[in-house]
VOPAGU-2260 file (C-alpha; in pm, 1 decimal, decimal comma):
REM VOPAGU-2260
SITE   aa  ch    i         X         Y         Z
SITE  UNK   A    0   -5045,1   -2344,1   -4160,5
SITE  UNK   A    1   -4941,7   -2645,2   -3948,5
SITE  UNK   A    2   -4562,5   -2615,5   -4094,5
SITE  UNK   A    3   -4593,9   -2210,5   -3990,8
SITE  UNK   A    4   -4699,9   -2306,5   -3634,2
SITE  UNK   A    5   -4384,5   -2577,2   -3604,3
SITE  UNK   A    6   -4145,3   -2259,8   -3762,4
SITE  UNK   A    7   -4312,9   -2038,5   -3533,5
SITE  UNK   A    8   -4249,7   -2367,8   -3238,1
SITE  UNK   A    9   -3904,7   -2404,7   -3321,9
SITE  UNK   A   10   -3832,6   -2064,4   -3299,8
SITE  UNK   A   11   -3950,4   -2072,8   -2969,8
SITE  UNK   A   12   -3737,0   -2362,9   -2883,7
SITE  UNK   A   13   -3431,8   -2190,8   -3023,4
SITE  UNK   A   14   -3540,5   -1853,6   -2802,7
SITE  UNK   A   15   -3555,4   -2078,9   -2469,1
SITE  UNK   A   16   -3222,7   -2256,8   -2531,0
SITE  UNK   A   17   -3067,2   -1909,6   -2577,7
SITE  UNK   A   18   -3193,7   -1796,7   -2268,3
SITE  UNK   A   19   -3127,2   -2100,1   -2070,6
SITE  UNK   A   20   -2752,1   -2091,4   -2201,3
SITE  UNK   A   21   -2773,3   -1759,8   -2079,4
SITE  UNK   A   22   -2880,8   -1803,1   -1730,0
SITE  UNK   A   23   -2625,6   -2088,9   -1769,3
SITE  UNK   A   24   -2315,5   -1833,7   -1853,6
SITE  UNK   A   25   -2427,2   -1578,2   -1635,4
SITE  UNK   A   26   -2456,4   -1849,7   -1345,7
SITE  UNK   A   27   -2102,3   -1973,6   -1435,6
SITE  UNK   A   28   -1939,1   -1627,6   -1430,5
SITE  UNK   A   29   -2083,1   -1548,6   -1177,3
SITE  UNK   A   30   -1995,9   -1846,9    -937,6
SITE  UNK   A   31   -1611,5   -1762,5   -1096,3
SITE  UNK   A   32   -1654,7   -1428,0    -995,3
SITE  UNK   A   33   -1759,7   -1490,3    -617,1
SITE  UNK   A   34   -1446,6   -1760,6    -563,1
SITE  UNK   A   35   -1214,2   -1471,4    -722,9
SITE  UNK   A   36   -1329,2   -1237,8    -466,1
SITE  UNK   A   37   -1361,0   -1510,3    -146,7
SITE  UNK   A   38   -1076,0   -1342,2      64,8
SITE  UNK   A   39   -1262,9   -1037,1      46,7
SITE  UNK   A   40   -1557,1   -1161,7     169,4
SITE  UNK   A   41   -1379,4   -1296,7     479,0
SITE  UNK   A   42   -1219,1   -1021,0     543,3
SITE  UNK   A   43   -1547,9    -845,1     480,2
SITE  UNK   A   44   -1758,1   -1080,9     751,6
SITE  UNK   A   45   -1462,6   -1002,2    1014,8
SITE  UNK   A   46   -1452,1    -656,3    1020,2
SITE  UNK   A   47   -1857,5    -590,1    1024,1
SITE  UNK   A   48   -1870,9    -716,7    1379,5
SITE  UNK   A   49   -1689,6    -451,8    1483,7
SITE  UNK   A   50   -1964,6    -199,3    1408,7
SITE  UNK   A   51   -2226,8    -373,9    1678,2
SITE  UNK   A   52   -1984,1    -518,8    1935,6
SITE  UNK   A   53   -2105,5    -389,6    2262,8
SITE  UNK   A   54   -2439,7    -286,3    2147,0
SITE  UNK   A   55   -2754,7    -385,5    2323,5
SITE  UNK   A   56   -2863,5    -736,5    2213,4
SITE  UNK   A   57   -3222,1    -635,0    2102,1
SITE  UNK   A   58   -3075,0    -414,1    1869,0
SITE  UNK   A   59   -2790,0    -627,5    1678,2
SITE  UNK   A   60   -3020,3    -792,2    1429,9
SITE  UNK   A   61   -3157,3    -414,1    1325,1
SITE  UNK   A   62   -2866,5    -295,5    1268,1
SITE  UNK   A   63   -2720,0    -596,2    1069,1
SITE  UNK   A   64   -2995,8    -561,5     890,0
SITE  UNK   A   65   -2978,1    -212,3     792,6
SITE  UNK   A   66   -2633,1    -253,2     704,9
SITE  UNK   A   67   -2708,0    -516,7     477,3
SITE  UNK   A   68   -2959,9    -271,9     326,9
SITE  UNK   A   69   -2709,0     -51,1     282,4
SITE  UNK   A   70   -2448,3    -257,0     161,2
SITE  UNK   A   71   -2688,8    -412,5    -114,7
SITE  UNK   A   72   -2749,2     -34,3    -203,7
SITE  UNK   A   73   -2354,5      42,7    -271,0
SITE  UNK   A   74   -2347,4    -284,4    -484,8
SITE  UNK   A   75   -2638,4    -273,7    -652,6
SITE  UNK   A   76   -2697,2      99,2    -702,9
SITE  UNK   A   77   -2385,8     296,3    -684,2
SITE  UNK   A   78   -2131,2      39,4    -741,1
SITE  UNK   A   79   -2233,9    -186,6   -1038,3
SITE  UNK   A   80   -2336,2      76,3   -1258,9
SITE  UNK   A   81   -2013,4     266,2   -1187,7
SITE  UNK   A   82   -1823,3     -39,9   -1246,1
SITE  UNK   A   83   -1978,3    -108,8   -1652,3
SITE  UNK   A   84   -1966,1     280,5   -1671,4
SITE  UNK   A   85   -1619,2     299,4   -1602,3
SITE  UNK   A   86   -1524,5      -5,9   -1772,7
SITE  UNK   A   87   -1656,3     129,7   -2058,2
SITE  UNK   A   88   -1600,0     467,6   -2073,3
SITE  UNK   A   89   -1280,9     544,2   -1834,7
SITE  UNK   A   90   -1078,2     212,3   -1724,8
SITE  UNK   A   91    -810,4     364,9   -1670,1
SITE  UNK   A   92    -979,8     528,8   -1327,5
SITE  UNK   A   93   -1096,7     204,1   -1179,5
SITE  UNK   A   94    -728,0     130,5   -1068,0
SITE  UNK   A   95    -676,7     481,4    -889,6
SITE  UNK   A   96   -1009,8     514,5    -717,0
SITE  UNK   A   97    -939,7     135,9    -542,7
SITE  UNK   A   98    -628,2     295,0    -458,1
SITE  UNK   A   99    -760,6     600,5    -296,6
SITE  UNK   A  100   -1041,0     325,0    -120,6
SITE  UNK   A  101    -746,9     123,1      -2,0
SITE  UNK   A  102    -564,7     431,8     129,5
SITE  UNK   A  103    -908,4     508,8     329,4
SITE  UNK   A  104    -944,6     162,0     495,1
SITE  UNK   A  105    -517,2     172,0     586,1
SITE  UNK   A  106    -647,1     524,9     767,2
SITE  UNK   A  107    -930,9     404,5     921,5
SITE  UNK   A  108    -685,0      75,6    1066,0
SITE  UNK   A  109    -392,8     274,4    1136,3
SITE  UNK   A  110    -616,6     527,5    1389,6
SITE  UNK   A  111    -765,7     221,5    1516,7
SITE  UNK   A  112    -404,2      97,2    1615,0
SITE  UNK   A  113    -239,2     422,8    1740,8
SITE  UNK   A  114    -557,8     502,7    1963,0
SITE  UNK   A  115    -539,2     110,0    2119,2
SITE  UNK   A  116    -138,0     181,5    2195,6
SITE  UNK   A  117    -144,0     551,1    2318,4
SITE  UNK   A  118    -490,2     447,9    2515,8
SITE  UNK   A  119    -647,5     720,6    2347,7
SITE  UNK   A  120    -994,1     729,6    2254,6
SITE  UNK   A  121   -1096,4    1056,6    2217,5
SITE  UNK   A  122   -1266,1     993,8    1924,3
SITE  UNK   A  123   -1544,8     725,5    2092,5
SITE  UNK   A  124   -1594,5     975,8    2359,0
SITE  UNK   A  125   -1642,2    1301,1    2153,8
SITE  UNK   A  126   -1911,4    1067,4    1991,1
SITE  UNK   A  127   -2085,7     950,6    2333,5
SITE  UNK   A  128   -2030,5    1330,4    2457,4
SITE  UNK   A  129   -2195,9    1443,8    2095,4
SITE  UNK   A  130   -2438,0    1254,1    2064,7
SITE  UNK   A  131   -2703,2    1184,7    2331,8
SITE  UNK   A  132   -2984,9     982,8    2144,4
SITE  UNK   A  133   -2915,7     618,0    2121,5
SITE  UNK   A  134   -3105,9     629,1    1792,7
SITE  UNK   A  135   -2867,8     871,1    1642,8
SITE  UNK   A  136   -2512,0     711,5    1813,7
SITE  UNK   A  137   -2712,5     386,3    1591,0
SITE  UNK   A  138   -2742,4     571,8    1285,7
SITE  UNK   A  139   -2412,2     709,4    1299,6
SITE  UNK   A  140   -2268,0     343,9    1386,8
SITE  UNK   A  141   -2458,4     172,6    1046,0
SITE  UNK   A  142   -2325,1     466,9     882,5
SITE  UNK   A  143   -1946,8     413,2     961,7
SITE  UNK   A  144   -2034,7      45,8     841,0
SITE  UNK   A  145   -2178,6     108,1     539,2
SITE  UNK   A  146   -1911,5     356,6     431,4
SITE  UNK   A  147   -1627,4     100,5     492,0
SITE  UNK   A  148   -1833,5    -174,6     369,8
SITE  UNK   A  149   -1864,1      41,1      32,2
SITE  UNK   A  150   -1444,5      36,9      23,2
SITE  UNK   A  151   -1486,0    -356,6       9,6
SITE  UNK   A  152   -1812,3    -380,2    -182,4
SITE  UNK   A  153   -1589,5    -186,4    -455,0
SITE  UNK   A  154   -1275,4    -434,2    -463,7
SITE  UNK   A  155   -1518,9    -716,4    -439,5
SITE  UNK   A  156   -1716,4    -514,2    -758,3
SITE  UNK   A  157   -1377,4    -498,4    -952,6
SITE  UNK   A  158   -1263,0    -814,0    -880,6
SITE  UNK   A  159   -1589,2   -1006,2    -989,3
SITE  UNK   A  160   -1566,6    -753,6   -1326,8
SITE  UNK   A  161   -1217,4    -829,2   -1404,4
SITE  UNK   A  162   -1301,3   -1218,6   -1367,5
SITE  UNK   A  163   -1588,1   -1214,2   -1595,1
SITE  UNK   A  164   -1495,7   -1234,7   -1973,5
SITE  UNK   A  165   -1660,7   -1287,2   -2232,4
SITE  UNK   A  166   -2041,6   -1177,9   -2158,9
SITE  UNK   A  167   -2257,9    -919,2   -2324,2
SITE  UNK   A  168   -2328,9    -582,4   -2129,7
SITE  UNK   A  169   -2641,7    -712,4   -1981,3
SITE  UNK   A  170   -2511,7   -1041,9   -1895,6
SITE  UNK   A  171   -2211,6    -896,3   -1749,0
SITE  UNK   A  172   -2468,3    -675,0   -1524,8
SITE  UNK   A  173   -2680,9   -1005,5   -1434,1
SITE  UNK   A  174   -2385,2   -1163,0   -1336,1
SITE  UNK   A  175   -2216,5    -887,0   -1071,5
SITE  UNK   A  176   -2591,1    -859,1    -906,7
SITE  UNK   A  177   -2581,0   -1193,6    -848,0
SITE  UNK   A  178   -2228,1   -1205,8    -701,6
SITE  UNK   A  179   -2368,2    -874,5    -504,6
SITE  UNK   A  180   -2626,2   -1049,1    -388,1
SITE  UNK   A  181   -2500,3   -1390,0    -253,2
SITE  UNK   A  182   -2154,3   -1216,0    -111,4
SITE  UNK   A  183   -2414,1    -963,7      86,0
SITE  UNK   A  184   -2594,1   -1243,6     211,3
SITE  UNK   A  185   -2360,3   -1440,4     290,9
SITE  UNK   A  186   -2152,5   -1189,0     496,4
SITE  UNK   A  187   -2384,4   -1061,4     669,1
SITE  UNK   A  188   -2597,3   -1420,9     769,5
SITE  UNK   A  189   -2230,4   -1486,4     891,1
SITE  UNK   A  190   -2243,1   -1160,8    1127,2
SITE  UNK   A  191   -2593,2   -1198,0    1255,7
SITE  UNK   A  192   -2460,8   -1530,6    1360,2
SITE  UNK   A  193   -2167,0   -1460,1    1517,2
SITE  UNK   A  194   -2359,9   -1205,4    1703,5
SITE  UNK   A  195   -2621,9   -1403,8    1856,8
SITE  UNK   A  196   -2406,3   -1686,1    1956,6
SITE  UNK   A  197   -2460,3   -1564,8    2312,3
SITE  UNK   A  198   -2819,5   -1531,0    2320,5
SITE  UNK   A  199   -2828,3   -1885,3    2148,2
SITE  UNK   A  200   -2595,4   -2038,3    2446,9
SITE  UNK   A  201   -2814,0   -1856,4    2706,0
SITE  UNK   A  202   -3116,4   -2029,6    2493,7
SITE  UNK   A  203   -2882,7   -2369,1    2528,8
SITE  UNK   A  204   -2856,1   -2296,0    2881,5
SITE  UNK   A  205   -3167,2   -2323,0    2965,1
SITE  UNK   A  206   -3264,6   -2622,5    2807,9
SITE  UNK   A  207   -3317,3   -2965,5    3020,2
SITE  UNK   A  208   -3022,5   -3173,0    2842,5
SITE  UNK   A  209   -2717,5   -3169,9    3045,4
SITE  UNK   A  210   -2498,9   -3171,3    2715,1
SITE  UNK   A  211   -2707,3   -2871,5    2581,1
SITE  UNK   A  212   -2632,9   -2693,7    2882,0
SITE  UNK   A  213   -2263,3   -2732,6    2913,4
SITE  UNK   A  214   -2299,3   -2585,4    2545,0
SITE  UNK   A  215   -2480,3   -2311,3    2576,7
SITE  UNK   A  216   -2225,0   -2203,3    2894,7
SITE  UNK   A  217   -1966,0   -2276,4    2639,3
SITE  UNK   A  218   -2099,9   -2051,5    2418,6
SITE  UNK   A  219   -2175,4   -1747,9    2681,5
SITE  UNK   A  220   -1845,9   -1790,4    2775,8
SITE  UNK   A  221   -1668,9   -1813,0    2494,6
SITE  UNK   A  222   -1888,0   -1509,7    2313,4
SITE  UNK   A  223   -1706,0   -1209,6    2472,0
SITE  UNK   A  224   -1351,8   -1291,7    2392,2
SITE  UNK   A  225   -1452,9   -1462,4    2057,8
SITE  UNK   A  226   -1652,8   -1092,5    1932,7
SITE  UNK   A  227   -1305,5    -926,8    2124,2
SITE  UNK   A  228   -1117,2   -1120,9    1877,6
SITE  UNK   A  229   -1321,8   -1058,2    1589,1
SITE  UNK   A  230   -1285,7    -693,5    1616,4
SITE  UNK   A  231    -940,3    -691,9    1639,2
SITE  UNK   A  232    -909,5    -911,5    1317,6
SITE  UNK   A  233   -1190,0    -667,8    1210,8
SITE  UNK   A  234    -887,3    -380,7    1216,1
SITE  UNK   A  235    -644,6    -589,7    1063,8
SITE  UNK   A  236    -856,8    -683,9     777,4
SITE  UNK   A  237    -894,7    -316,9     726,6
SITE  UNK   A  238    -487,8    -285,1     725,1
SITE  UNK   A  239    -411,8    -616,2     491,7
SITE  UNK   A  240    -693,9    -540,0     237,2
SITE  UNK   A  241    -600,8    -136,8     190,6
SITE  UNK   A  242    -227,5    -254,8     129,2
SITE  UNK   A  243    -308,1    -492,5     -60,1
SITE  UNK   A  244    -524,0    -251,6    -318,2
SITE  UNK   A  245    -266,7      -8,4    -288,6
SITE  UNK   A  246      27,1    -295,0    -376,0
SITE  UNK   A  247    -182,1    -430,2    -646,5
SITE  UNK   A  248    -261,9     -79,8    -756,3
SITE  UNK   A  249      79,0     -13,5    -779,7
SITE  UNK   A  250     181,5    -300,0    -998,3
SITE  UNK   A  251    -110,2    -268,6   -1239,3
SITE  UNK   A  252      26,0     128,3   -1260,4
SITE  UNK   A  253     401,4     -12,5   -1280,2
SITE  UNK   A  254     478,6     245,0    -983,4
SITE  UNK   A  255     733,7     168,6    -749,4
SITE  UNK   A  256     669,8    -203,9    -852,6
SITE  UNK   A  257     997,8    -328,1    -617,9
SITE  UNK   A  258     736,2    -272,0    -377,2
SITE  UNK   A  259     461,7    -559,2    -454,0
SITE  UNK   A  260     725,0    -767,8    -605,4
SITE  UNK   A  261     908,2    -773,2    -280,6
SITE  UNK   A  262     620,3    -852,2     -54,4
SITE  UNK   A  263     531,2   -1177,3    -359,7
SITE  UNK   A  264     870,9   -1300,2    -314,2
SITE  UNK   A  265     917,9   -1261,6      45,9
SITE  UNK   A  266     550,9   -1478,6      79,9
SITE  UNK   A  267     662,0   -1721,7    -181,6
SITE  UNK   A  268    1049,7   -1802,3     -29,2
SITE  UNK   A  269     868,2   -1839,4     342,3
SITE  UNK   A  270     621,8   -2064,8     207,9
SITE  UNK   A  271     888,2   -2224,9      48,4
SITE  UNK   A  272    1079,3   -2293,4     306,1
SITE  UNK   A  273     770,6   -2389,5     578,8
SITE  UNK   A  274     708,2   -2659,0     297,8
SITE  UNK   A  275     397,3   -2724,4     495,2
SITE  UNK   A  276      35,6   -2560,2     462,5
SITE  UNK   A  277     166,7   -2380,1     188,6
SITE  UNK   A  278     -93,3   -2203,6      60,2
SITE  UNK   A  279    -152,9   -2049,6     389,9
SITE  UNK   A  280     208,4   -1943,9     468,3
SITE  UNK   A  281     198,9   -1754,7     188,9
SITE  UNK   A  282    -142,7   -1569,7     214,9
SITE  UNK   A  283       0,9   -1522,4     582,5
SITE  UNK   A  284     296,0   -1366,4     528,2
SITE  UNK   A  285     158,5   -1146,8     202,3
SITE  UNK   A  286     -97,9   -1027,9     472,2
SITE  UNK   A  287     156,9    -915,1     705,2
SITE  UNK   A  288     333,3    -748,8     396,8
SITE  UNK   A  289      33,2    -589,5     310,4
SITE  UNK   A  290     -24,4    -471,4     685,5
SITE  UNK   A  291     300,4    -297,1     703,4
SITE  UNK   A  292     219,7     -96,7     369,1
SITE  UNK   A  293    -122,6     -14,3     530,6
SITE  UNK   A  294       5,5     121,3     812,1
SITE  UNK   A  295     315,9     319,8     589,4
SITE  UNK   A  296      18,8     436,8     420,5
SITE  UNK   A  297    -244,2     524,6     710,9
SITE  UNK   A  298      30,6     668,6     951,8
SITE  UNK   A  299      56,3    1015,0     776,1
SITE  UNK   A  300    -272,6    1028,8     704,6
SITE  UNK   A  301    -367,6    1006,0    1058,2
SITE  UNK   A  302    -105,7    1282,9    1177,6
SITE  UNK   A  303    -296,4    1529,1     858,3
SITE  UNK   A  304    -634,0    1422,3    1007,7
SITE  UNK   A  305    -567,8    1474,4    1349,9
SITE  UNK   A  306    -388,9    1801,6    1299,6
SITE  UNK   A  307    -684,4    1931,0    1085,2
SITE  UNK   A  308    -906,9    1804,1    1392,1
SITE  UNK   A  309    -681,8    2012,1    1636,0
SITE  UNK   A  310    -725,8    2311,3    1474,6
SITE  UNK   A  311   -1116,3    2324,0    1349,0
SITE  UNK   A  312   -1125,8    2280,8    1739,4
SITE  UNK   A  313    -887,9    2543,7    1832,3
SITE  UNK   A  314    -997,3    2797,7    1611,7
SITE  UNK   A  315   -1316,2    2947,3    1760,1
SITE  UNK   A  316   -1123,4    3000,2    2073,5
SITE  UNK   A  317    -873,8    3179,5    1912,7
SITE  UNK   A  318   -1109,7    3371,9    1710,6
């Protein structure tokens, strides 16, 4: 009996070492997985803002927060079973459905430009003019974030998958949650910060301490142009990470490949020469690369939007 119970003991043992060098793996991958996909989540954290700039301040947190609801649903429901499904089942559609994300987000960037230089912005007012009830224009604004949050959520989703090697099925699925998980959280703790930076300088402000004060003006100050900025490097995320799908799409396809090759060599000769800050000179300049594809991309997608806009509104007048 005693030398059952010390099988039946070490047994255990063995069980709990397997399962800590689980958690272990699954921790490790997952860390892996999060640094691979760490310019996504910056670009991710700048263009949110965009989505509650000039909304009242007692409703920024709300929304944030049912964003991140919603962006924790596209990873955690939609995305990261499609992701081992697909892997599984049909790899060979992963690369084309980033691609057709990527071509969505060089759209959405593209309109964003061509409205800002032709001063038109129809679209914003056909919204206001639409829509009446605050709590609908709100629903419709956490809507247009979730849906380009799910373009991101994916590349972040395929990145983390095509990082992690090595891991059972379940594992594998343990390990994307968590990288769901902490990016969604920490994007979105990011926003709700940047957000409130004015309501914490008016807090500042109104404190005794002289050096708190001249702070917290700082801050109220500085909020406005810095949420401006944001929302401008908001749109330009949206250009640099759809070309860059589509150029990394198109090199995993071996499709026009000059293309992506080009806009490597080009960021690799600058950086080069620079000689300083190297790193960055080259993620710079592959940006701008990337940009310029987006907006190849998004341009004629715009002009087929807009003309299909034109005429749905045309059309009962004519009928």
């Amino acid at each position: 009996m005693p030398s059952g119970l010390i099988a039946l003991l070490d047994d255990v043992a063995t069980i709990a070492k397997l399962a800590a060098a689980s958690v272990d793996d699954v921790s490790l991958a997952a860390g892996k997985a999060g640094t691979k996909a760490a310019g996504l989540v910056i670009d991710d954290t700048a263009v949110t803002p965009r989505f509650v700039t000039g909304l009242t301040p007692d409703r920024e947190l709300p929304i944030i927060a049912k964003i991140t609801v919603g962006s924790l649903r596209n990873k955690l429901v939609i995305l990261l079973p499609a992701a081992l499904i697909l892997s599984a089942f049909a790899p060979w559609l992963i690369i084309p459905l980033l691609m057709i994300g990527g071509s969505y987000l060089a759209f959405e960037g593209t309109e964003k430009i061509i409205e800002k230089l032709a001063h038109d912005h129809h679209h914003e007012k056909d919204l206001l003019s639409a829509v009446r009830d605050p709590q609908e224009l709100e629903k419709l604004q956490v809507a247009g974030a979730i849906r380009t949050d799910f373009i991101l959520s994916a590349e972040i989703m395929a990145i983390s998958l095509a990082t992690i090697e090595g891991l059972s099925f379940w594992m594998t699925a343990a390990a994307l949650a968590v990288v769901a998980v902490a990016i969604t959280l920490a994007v979105y703790g990011a926003v709700a910060l940047i957000v409130k930076l004015d309501d914490i300088g008016l807090h500042m402000a109104e404190r005794d301490s002289g050096s708190a004060q001249a702070v917290g003006r700082a801050l109220i100050r500085g909020v406005p142009p810095l949420l401006a900025a944001i929302s401008a490097i908001g749109t330009a995320a949206m250009l640099w990470v759809g070309g860059g799908i589509i150029l990394h799409g198109l090199e995993e396809l071996h499709l026009f490949t000059e293309l992506p090759h080009l806009v490597e060599t080009i960021a690799e000769s600058t950086a080069a020469w620079v000689g300083d800050v190297t790193g960055f000179i080259e993620w710079l300049v592959g940006a701008i690369g990337a940009s310029i594809v987006g907006i190849i991309v998004g341009t004629p997608i715009v002009a087929v939007v807009h003309l299909w806009s034109r005429r749905k509104k045309t059309a009962p007048a004519t009928a």
